[in-house]
C-alpha positions as CSV (number, residue, x, y, z in Angstrom):
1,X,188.4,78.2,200.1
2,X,186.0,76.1,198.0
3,X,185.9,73.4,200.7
4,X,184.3,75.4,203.4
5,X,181.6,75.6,201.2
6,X,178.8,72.7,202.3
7,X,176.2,70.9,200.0
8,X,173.8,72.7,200.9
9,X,174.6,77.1,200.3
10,X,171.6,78.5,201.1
11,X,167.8,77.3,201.6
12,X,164.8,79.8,202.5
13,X,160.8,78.8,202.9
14,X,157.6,81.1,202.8
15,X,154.4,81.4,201.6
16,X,154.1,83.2,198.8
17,X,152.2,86.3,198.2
18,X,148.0,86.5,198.2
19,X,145.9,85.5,196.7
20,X,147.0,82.1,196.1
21,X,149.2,81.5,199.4
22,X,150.7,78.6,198.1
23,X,153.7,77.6,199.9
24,X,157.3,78.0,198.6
25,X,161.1,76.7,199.0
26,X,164.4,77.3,197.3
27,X,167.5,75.4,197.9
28,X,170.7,76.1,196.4
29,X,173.3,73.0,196.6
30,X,177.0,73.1,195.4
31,X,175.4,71.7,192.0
32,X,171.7,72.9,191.2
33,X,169.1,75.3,192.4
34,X,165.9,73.2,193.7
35,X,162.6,74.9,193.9
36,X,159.3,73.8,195.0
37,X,155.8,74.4,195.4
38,X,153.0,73.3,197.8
39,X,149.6,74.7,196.3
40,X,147.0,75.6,199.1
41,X,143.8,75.3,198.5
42,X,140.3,74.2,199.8
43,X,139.5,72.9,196.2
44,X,139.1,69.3,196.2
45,X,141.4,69.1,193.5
46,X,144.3,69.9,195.0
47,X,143.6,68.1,198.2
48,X,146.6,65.7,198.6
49,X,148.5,67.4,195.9
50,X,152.3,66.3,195.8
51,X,154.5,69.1,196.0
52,X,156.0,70.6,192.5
53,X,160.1,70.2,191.9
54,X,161.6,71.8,189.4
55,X,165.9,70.7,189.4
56,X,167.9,73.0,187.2
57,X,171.9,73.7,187.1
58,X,172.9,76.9,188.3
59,X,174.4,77.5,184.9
60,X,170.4,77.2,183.5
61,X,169.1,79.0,186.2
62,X,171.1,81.9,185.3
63,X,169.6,81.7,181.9
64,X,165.9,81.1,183.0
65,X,164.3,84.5,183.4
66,X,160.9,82.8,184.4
67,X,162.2,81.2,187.0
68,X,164.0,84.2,188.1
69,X,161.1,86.2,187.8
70,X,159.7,83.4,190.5
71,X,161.9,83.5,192.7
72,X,161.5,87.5,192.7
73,X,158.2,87.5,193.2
74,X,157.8,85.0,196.3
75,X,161.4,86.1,197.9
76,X,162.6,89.6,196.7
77,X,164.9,91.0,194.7
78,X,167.5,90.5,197.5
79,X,167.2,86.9,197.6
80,X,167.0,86.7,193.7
81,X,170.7,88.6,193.4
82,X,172.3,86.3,196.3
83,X,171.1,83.2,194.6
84,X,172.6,84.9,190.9
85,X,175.6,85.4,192.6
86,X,176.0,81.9,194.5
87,X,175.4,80.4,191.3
88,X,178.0,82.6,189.7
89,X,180.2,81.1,192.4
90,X,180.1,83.9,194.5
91,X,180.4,82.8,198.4
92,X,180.3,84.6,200.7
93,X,182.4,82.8,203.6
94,X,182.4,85.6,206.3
95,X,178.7,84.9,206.5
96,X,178.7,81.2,206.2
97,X,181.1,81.4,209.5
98,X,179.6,80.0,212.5
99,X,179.1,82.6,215.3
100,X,181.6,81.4,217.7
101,X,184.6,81.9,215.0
102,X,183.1,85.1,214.0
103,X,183.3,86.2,217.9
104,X,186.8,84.9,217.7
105,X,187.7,86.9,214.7
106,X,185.7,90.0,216.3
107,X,187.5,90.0,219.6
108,X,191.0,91.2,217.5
109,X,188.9,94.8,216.8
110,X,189.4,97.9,219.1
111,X,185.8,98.6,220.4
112,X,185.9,101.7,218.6
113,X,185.5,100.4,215.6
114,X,182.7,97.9,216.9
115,X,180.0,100.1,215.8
116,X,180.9,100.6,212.2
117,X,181.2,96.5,212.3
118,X,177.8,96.6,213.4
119,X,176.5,98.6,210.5
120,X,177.8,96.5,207.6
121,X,175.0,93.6,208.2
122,X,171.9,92.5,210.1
123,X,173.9,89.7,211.4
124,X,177.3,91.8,212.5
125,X,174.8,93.8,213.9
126,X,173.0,91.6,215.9
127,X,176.3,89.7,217.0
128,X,177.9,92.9,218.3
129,X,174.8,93.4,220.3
130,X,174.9,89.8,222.0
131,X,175.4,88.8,225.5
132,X,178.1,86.4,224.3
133,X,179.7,89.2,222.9
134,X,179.5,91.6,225.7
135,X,180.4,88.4,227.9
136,X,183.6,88.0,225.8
137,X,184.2,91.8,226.0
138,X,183.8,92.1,230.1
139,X,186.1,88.9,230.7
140,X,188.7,89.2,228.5
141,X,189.4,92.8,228.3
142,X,188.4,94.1,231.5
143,X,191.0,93.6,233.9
144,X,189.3,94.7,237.2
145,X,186.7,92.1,236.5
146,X,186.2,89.1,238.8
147,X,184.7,86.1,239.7
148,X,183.0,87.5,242.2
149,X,180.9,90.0,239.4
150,X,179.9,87.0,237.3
151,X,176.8,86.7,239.2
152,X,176.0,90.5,238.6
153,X,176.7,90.2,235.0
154,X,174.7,87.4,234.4
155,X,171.8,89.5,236.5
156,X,172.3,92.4,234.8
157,X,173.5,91.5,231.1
158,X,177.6,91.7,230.0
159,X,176.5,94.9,228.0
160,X,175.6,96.7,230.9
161,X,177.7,95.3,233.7
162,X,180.1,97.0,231.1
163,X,179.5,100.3,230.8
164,X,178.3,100.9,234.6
165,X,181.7,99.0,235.4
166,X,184.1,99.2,233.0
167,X,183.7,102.0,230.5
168,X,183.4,105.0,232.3
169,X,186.5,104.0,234.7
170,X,189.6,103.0,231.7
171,X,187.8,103.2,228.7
172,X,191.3,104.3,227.4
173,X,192.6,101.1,228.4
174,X,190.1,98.6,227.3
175,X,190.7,99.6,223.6
């Protein structure tokens, strides 16, 4: 499984919290965790400033409570666990799935159990709401559905086109 993994697990960017606003990235490669800084400032002194980079292994970074603490404090405690746990070696390869194979691996569910999917993570959740999705739903597990409706679906959305067509009518069948 270790060779799905990329070099690069996991990168985020933001500024960081007031009053300074400085700006701030973290990068997580197979190897190290990569942070830098981009001070903001009208002070002349910091005009042209080159950015601060700060290389570390992720067996050091588990042991550098400062830089924790950093990361914590410009990203959240959320971000601060997944980057502990992918530099415990903790992947997790459902999410680093691209959508199309998740859709893939989706389309093997009953639709009943579709919402609970949808629950478990801002990113099932948002896939199970997608036209692509819905247009996966309507054309492979719809029988009645035709060419000719395409045009509607696209008009009116796959979600709706099915449940004004298609769930009402053999909502039995389609699971």
């Amino acid at each position: 499984m270790a060779s799905l993994v990329g070099g690069q697990l996991f990168e985020i960017s933001r500024q960081g919290p007031p009053p300074p606003k400085d700006f701030f990235q973290l990068v997580i490669t197979k190897n190290e965790v990569i942070w830098r800084s981009w001070k903001i400032s009208l002070r002349l002194e910091a005009r042209g400033a080159p950015p601060k980079e700060l290389k570390t292994s992720h067996h050091d970074f588990l042991h550098q409570k400062v830089l924790q603490q950093q990361v914590d404090y410009v990203f959240g405690q959320r971000i601060l666990e997944h980057t502990v746990n992918l530099c415990q070696g903790k992947f997790d390869y459902l999410e680093r799935l691209a959508d199309d194979i998740l859709l893939k691996i989706v389309s093997y569910l009953q639709l009943k159990d579709i919402p609970q999917l949808a629950e478990t993570s801002h990113r099932f959740r948002k896939l199970c709401n997608s036209e692509k999705f819905w247009e996966q739903i309507v054309r492979y597990r719809c029988p009645d559905f035709t060419s000719d409706m395409e045009g509607i679906a696209k008009a009116m959305g796959w979600r709706r086109t099915y449940f004004t067509f298609f769930h009402t009518s053999g909502s039995k069948k389609q699971q």
